[in-house]
C-alpha positions in Angstrom: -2.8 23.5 -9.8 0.0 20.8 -9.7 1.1 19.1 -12.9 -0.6 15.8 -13.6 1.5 13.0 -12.7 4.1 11.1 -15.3 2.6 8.8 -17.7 4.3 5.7 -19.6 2.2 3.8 -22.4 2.6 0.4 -23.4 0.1 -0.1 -25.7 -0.6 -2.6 -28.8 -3.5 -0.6 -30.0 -4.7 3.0 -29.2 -7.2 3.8 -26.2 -10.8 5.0 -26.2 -11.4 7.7 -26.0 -13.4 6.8 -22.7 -10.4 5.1 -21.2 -8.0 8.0 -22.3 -10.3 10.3 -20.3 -10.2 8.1 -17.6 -6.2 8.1 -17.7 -6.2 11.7 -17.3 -8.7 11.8 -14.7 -6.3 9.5 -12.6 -3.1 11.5 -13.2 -4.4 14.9 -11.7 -5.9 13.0 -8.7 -4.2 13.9 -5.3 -1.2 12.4 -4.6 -1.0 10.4 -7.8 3.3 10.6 -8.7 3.0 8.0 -11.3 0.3 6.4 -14.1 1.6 3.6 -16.1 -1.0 2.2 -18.7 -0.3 -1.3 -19.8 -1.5 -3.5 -23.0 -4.6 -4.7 -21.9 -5.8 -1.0 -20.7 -9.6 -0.9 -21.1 -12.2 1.6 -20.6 -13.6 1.1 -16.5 -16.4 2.0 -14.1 -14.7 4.8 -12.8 -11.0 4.0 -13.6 -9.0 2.7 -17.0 -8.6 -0.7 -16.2 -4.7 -2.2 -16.8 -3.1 1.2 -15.1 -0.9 1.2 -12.4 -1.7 4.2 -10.3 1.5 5.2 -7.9 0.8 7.3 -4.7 3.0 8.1 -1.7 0.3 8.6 0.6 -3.7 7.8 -0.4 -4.9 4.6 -1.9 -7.7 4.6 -4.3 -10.4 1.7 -3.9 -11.6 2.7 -6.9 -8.7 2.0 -8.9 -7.5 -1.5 -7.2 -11.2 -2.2 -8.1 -12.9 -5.1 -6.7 -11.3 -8.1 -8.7 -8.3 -8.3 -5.7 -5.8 -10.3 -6.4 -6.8 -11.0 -9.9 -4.2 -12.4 -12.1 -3.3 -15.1 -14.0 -1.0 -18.3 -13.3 0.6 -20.8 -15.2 2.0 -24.3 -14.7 3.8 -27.4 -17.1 1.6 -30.1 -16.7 4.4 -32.6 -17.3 3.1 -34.2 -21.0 3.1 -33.2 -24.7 0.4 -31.1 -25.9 -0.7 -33.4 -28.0 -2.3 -35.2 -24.9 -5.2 -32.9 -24.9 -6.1 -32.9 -28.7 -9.1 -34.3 -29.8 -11.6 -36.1 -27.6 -9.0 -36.3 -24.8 -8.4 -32.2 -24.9 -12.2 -32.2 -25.1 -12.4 -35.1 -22.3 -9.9 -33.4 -20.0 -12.0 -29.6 -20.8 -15.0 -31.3 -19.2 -13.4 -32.6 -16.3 -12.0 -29.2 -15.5 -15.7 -27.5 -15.9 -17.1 -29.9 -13.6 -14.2 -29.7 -11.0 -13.5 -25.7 -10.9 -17.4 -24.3 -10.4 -17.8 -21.0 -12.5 -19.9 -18.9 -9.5 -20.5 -20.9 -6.4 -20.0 -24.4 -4.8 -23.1 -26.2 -4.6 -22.5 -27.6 -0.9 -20.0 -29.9 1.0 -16.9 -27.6 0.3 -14.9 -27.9 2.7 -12.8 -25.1 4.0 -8.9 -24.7 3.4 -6.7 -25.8 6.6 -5.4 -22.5 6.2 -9.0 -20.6 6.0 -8.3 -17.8 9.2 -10.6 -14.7 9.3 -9.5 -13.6 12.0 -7.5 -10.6 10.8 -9.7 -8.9 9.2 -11.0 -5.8 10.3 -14.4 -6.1 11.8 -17.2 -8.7 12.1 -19.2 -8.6 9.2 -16.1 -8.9 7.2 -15.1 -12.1 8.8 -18.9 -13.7 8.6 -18.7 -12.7 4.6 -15.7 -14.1 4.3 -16.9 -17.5 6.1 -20.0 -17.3 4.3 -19.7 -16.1 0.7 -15.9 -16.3 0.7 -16.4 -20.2 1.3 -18.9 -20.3 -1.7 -17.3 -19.1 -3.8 -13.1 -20.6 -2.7 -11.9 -22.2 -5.8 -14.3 -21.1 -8.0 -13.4 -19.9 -11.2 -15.6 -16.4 -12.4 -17.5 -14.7 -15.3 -16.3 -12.1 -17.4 -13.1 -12.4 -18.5 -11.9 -15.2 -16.2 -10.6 -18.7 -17.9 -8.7 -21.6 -17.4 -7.0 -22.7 -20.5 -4.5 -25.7 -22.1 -1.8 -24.4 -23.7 0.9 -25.5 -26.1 4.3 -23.9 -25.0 7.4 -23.4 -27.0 8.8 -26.7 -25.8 6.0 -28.3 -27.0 4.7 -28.7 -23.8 1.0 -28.5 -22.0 0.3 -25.5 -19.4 -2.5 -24.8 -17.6 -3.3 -21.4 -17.5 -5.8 -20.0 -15.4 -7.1 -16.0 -14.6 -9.0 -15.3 -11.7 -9.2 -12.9 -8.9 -10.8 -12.3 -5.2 -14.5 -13.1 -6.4 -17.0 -11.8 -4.1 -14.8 -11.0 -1.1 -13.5 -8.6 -3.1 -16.5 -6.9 -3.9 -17.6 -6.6 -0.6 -14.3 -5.1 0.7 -14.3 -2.7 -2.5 -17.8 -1.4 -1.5 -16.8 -1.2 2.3 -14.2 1.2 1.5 -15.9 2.9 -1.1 -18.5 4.1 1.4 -15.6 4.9 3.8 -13.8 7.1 1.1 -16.7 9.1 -0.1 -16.4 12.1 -2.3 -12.5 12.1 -1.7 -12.8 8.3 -3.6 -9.1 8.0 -1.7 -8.2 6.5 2.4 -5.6 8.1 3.7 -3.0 5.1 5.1 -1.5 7.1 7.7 -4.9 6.9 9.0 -7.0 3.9 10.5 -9.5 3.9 7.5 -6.0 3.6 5.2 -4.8 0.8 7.6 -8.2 -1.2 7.9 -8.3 -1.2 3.6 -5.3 -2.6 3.0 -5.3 -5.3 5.6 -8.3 -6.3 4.5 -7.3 -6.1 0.7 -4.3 -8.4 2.1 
């Protein structure tokens, strides 16, 4: 049996002992070189969430997960903070719940210019995306997803927001989930490989 592969921590507080299972899980699978765990690590479905996993060869859907793309983004609004305390902080908070829809659109969304399915990898991924990708464009999430004001250092307002793929992601996560099987991993010398990350792109 191989050694498990390297492992760097960056953690504020210690795992659980469900995510530090997990952790080890990943570091013994095939072809895993490198796990790094970073603050926000978190216990999973099947993998420790906040872990990058390195591999030269297999991808893991399980471990990108089906929140593609999530992340987080912030901007300078251009005014003071103090703007958005009070009534107007409350004022502007319910202009931005009514504007960014937390699940779907409720009709007359209109696609982006730049909206092309065409390179994704098979037919029913380019109707879901037209579909339930249109839904759900510009929407905002549950869970841990959240746009936010924020007072920087400057004294400046920033609008944070986290969000991710929303449901295209799951439905390319499950795809390839069913794809990868028992082995959980696509090989990306392979068409399966190929076919998974285009899609994720």
């Amino acid at each position: 049996m191989s050694e498990p592969a390297s492992l760097r921590v960056w953690l504020a507080e210690p795992l659980s002992s469900e995510a530090k299972e997990q952790v080890e899980r990943a570091r013994t699978l095939p072809d895993v070189v490198a796990v790094r765990v970073m603050p926000d690590a978190h216990a999973g479905e099947r993998v420790c969430n906040g872990c990058v996993i390195a591999s030269t060869r297999l991808v893991y859907p399980m471990a990108v997960g089906s929140d593609i793309g999530c992340g987080f983004t912030a901007a300078a609004l251009g005014v003071a903070a103090d703007a958005f305390v009070g009534e107007r902080g409350e004022a502007a908070l319910r202009a931005i719940s009514r504007a960014v829809p937390i699940i779907r659109h409720r009709g007359g969304h209109a696609p982006p210019a730049d909206l092309d399915t065409s390179g994704l990898s098979d037919t029913a991924l380019r109707k879901a995306a037209v579909k339930d990708g249109l839904a759900e464009h510009g929407t905002l999430g549950r869970g841990n997803h959240f746009i936010e004001i924020a007072r920087g250092e400057d004294g400046r307002a920033w609008l944070m927001v986290h969000s991710g793929s929303r449901v295209l992601g799951q439905i390319v996560t499950a795809r390839y989930l069913r794809r990868a099987g028992e082995a959980e991993a696509l090989d990306t010398g392979e068409e399966a490989g190929r076919a998974y990350l285009n899609d994720v792109a």
